[in-house]
C-alpha positions in Angstrom: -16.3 -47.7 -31.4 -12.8 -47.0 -29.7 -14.2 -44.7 -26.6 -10.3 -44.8 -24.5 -9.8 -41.1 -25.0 -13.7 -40.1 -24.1 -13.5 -42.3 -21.0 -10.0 -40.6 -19.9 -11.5 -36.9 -20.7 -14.5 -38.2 -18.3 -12.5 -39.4 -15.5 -10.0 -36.2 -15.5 -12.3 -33.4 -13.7 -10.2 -32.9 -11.0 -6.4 -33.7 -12.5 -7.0 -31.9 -15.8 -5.1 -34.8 -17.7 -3.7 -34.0 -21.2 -4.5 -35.9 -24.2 -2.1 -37.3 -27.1 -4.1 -38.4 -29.9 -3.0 -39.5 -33.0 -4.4 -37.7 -36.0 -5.6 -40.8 -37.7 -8.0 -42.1 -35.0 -11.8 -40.7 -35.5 -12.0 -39.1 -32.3 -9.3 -36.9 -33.8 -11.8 -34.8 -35.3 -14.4 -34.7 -32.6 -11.4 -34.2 -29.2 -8.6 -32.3 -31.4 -9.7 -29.0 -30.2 -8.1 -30.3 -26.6 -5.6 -32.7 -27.5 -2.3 -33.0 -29.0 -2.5 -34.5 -32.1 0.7 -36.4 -33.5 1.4 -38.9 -36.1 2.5 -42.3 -34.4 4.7 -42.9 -36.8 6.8 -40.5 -36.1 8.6 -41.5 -33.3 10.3 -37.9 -32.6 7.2 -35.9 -32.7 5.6 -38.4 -30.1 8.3 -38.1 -27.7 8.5 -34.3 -28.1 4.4 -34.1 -27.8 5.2 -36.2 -24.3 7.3 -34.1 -23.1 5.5 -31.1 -24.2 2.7 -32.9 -21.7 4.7 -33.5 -18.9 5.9 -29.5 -18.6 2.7 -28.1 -20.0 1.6 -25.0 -17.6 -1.7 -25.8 -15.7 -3.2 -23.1 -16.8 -3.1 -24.4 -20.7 -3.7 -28.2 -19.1 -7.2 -26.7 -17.8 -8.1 -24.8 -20.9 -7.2 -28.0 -22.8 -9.4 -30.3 -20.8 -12.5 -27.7 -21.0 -12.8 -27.7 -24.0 -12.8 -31.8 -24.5 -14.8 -32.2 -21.1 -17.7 -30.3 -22.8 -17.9 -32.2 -25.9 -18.3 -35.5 -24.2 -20.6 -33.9 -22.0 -22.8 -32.7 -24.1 -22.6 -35.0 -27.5 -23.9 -38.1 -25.6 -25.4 -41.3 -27.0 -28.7 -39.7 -26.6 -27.9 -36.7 -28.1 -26.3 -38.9 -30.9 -29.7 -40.8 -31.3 -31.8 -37.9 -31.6 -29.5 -36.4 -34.3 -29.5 -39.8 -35.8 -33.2 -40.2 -35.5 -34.4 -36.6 -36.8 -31.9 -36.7 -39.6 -33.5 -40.0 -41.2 -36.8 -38.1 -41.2 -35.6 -35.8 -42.9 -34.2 -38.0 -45.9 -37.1 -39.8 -45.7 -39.2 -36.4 -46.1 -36.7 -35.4 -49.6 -37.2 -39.0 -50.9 -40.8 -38.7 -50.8 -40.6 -34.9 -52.6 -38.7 -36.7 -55.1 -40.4 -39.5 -56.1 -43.9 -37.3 -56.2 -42.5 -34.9 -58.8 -40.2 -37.4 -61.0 -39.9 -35.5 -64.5 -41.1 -36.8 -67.8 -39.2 -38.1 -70.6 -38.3 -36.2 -73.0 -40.7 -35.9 -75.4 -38.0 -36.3 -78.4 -40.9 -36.7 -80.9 -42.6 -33.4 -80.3 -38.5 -31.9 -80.0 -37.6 -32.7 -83.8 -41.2 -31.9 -85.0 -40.4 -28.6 -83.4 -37.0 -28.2 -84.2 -37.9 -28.8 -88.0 -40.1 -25.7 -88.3 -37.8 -23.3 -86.6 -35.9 -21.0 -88.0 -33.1 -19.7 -85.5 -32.1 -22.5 -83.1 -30.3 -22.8 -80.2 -28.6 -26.3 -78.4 -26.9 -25.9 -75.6 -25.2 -29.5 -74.5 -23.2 -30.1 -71.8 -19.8 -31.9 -72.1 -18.7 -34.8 -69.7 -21.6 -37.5 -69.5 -23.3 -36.0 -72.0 -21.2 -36.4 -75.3 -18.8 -38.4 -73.4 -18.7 -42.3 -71.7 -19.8 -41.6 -68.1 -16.1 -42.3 -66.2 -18.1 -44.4 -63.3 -15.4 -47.5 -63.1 -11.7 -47.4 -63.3 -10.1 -49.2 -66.2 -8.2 -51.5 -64.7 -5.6 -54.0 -66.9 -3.6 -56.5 -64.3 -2.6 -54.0 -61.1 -2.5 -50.9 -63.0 -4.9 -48.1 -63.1 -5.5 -46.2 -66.3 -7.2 -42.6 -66.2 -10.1 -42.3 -68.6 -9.8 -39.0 -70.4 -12.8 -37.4 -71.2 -13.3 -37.7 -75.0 -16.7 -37.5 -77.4 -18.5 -40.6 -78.0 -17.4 -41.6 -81.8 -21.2 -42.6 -82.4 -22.1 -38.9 -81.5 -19.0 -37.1 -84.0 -21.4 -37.5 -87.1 -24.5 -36.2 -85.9 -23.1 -33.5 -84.1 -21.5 -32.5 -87.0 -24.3 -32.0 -89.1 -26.3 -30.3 -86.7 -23.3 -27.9 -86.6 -23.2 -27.2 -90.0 -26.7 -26.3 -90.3 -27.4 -22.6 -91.0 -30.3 -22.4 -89.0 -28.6 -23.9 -85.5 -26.3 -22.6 -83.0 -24.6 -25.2 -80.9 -22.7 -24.4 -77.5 -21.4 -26.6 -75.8 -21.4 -25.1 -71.7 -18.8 -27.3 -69.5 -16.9 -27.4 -66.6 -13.7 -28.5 -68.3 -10.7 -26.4 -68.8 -10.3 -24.8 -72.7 -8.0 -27.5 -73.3 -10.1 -30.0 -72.9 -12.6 -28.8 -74.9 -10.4 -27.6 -77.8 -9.1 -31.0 -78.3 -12.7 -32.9 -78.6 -13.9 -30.1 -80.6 -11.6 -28.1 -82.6 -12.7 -29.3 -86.3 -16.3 -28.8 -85.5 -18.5 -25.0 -86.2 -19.9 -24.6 -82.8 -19.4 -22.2 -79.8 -17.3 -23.5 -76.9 -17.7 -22.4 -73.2 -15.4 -23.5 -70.7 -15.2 -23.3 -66.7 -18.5 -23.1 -66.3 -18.9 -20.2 -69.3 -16.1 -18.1 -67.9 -14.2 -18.3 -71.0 -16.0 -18.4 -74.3 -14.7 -18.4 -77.7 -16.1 -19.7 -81.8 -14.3 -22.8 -82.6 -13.1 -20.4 -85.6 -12.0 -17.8 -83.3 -10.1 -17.0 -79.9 -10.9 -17.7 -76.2 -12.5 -14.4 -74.5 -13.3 -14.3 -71.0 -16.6 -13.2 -69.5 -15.7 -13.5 -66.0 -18.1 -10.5 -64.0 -16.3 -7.2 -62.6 -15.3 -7.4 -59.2 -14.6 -11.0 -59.1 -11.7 -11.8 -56.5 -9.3 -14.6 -56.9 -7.6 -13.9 -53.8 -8.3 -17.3 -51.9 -6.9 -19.8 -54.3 -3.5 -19.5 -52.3 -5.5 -21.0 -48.7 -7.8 -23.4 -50.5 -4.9 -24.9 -52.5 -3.1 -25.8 -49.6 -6.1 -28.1 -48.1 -6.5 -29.5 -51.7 -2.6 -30.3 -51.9 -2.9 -31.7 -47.8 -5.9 -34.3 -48.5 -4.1 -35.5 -52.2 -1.2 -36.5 -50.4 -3.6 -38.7 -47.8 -5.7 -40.3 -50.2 -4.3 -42.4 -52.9 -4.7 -42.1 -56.7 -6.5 -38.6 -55.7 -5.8 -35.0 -57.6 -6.5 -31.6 -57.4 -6.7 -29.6 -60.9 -5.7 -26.1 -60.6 -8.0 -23.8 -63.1 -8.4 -19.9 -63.9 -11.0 -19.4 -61.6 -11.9 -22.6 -59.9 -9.8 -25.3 -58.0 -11.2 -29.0 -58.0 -10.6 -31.8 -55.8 -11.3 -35.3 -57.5 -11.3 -38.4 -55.9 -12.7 -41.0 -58.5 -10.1 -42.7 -58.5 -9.8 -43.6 -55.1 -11.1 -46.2 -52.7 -14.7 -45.2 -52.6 -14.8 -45.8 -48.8 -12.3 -44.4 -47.9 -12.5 -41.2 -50.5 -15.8 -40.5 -48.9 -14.5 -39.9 -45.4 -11.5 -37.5 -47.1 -14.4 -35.7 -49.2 -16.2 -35.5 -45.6 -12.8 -33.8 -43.8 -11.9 -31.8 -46.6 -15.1 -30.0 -46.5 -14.2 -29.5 -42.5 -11.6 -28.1 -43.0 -12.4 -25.5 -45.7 -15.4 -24.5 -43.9 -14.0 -23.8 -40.5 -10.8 -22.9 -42.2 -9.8 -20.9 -45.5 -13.6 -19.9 -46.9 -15.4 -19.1 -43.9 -15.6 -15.6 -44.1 -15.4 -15.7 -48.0 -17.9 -15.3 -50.5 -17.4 -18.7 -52.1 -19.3 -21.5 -53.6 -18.6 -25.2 -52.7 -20.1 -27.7 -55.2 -19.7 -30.7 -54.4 -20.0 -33.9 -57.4 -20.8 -37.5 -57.0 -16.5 -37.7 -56.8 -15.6 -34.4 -56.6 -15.4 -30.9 -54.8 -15.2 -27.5 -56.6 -14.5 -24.1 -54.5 -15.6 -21.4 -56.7 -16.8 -17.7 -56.1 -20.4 -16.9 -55.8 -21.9 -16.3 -58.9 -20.0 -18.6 -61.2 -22.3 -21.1 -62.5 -23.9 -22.0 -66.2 -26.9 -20.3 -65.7 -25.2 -16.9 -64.1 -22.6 -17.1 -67.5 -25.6 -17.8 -70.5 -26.8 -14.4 -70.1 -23.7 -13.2 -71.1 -22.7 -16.2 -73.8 -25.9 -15.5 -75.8 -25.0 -11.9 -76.0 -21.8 -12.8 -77.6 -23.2 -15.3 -79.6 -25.6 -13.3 -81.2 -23.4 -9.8 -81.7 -20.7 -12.1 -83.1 -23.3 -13.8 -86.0 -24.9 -10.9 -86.0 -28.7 -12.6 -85.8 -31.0 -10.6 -87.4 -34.1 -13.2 -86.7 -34.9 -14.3 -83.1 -34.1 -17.8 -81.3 -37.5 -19.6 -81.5 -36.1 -23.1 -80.1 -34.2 -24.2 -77.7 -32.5 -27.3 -76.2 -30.7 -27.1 -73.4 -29.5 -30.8 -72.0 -26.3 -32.0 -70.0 -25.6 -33.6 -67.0 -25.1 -30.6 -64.6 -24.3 -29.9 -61.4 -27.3 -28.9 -58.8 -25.5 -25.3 -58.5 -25.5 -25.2 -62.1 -28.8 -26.1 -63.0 -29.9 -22.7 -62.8 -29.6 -22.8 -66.6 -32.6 -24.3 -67.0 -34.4 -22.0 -64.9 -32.7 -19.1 -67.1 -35.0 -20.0 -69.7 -37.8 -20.7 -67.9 -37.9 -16.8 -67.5 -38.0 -16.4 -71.2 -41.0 -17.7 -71.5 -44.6 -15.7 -71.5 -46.3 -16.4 -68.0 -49.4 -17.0 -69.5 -48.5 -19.8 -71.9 -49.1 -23.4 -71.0 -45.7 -25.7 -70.5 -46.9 -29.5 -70.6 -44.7 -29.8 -73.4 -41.2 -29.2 -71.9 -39.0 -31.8 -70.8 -38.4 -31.1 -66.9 -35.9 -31.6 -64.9 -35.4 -32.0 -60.6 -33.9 -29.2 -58.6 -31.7 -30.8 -55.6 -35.1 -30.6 -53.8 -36.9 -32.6 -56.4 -38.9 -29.3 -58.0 -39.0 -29.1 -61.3 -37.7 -26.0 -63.1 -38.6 -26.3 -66.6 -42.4 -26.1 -67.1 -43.5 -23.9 -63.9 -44.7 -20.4 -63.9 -42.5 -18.1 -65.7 -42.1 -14.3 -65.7 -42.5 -12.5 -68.9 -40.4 -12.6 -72.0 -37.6 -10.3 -71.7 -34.4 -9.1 -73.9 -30.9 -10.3 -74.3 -28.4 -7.7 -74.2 -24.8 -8.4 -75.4 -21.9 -8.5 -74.3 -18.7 -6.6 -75.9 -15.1 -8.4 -76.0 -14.2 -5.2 -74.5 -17.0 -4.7 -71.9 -17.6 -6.9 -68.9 -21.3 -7.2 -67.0 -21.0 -5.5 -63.4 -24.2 -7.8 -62.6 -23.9 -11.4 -62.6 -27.1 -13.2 -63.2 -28.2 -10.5 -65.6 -26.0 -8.4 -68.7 -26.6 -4.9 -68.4 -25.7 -2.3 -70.4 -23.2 0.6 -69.9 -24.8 3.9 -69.3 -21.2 5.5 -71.4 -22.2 3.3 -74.4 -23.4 4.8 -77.5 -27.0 5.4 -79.2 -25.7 3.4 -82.4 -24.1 0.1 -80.2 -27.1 0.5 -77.9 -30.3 0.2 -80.5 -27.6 -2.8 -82.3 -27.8 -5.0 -79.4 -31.7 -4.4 -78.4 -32.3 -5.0 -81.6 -30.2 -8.3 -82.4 -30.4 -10.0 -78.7 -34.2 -10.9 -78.9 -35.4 -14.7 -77.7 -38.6 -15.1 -78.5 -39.4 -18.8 -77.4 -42.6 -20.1 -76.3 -43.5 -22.6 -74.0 -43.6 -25.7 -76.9 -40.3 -24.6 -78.5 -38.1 -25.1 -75.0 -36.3 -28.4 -74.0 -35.0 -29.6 -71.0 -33.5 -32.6 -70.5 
């Protein structure tokens, strides 16, 4: 550890010394409150940043040196240690939750057996790692680097298909990806395609619709683009997609290392920077970080994707299965506690599939709160409550008793699973 600059922010207490840094050493981000930050390749902008120094009013000199005097004052080795110390038992703490409660298999038996004596059926499958190749590795030919598109496993086009074009099963498939993405994987086949995390929704034989909850602001994609457009120009082979309500910043492709400690920065910079007086969510992937606002995740948008679903097929029979699987975020795996709720408190679960929260609870399979309604959800009307469709007071009698009556689940604990 290179401690130059703490040693010369020790030893000037009574000169109040300025401090050049360059931006790229790691006591950047722990003394750049004080110092002058520059990049020492730029030869101009160090000599301007030493003269700057030399002329510099004492009274910004002192403020300068106060505020790098108290760091290394008060972030010490022992301090360091302690943090150190009390942070490994806490990990140690989580791993231990986890491996108590791991979930079972799914029981895939007991799933078909179930699924043949349904009648109304619902799968919801998520997209990348699910019905794709995970994209874990690079494919690399010679020096060259070749981006893995996400595209459906050809062993999975044939099955999928059939289930598809069986009258008594609704397939949707719930992803993160932009529409594009999941138009051109799945364009020929009769399911139900939700996009950006269900904000936009549409048949495969019809037209994208947006569900996107009243009130939702957009207003910070300007500020957060800006970090995501500063760290992809410092870290190789990186990239930032730009989408309708979400921005992404993906760093698979990069040194692993090295992407790490930009992921680590990034996340500095937008929480003591752009969002932190916003109402936004940050959900960060194995690779990845996603800003999006609060409220916009798979298990907030289902409410109002099943309301569509059923007004548009006009279901006359209730959902009595459902399998929900995919390989979701921990922000969005609140769609398997969705369903949980739709099942009778006083019905056993040992039969669902479960699967870990980020704190290693299971969702599927605990208590439950009694079964209650779907309501739906006009092209032309848009929920004011995320979480939970509700209906407008202004609506009509007839368009009121059509969706309580077509928007029922009525799924017990054996016919639900999660996986």
């Amino acid at each position: 550890m290179n401690l130059v600059s703490y040693e010369f922010v020790a030893c000037q207490a009574a000169n109040k010394g300025v401090l050049i840094l360059s931006e790229f050493a790691g006591a950047a981000q722990s003394l750049g409150a004080g110092a002058i930050l520059v990049n020492p390749w730029n030869v101009a902008e160090v000599a301007s940043s030493i003269g700057y120094a030399l002329n510099m009013s004492a009274d910004e000199r002192e403020k300068r040196h106060h505020h790098n005097f108290l760091h290394v004052t008060t972030h010490t080795s022992q301090g360091w240690a302690e943090t150190f110390v009390s942070e490994l038992n806490e990990t140690i703490v989580e791993a231990q939750l986890r491996s108590r409660q791991i979930p079972p298999p799914l029981p895939i038996e007991a799933a078909v057996d179930r699924y043949a004596c349904s009648n109304n059926r619902l799968l919801i499958l998520g997209f990348d790692a699910t019905l794709t190749e995970p994209l874990d590795a690079l494919w690399r030919k010679g020096n060259q680097i070749k981006e893995l598109k996400h595209k459906i496993r050809s062993d999975l086009r044939e099955p999928l298909r059939k289930l598809c074009d069986d009258p008594k099963t609704t397939v949707l498939v719930l992803s993160g990806s932009n529409r594009n993405a999941l138009d051109n994987n799945f364009g020929d086949f009769n399911l139900w395609l939700a996009a950006e995390n269900g904000i936009f929704l549409r048949a495969t034989t019809g037209e994208w619709m947006m569900t996107m909850p009243e009130n939702t602001s957009m207003d910070w994609v300007d500020s957060v683009k800006h970090v995501f457009e500063y760290f992809t120009q410092r870290t190789p082979r990186s990239h930032f997609e730009l989408r309708e309500t979400s921005l992404i910043w993906d760093y698979r492709y990069s040194d692993a290392e090295f992407g790490r400690l930009q992921a680590r920065d990034l996340l500095m910079h937008l929480w003591t920077g752009p969002i932190s007086n916003l109402s936004l969510d940050v959900v960060q992937g194995s690779q990845s970080i996603e800003v999006r606002s609060v409220g916009v995740t798979k298990g907030a948008a289902i409410d109002r994707i099943l309301g569509e679903i059923v007004h548009n097929k006009g279901m006359k029979e209730p959902i009595d299965y459902v399998l929900c699987m995919g390989h979701f975020l921990a922000k969005d795996e609140d769609i398997y506690s969705y369903f949980e709720l739709m099942l009778p408190s006083e019905t056993p679960t040992s039969s669902s599939s479960q699967v870990p929260t980020p704190f290693g609870t299971p969702t599927a399979g605990s208590s439950a709160a009694p079964l209650k309604k779907q309501h739906s959800l006009s092209p032309g009307k848009k929920s004011s409550f995320i979480g939970e469709s509700m209906l407008d007071p202004m609506m009509g009698a007839d368009r009121m008793s059509l969706l309580e009556g077509s928007s029922l689940i009525n799924l017990q604990a054996e016919n639900y699973f999660s996986c």
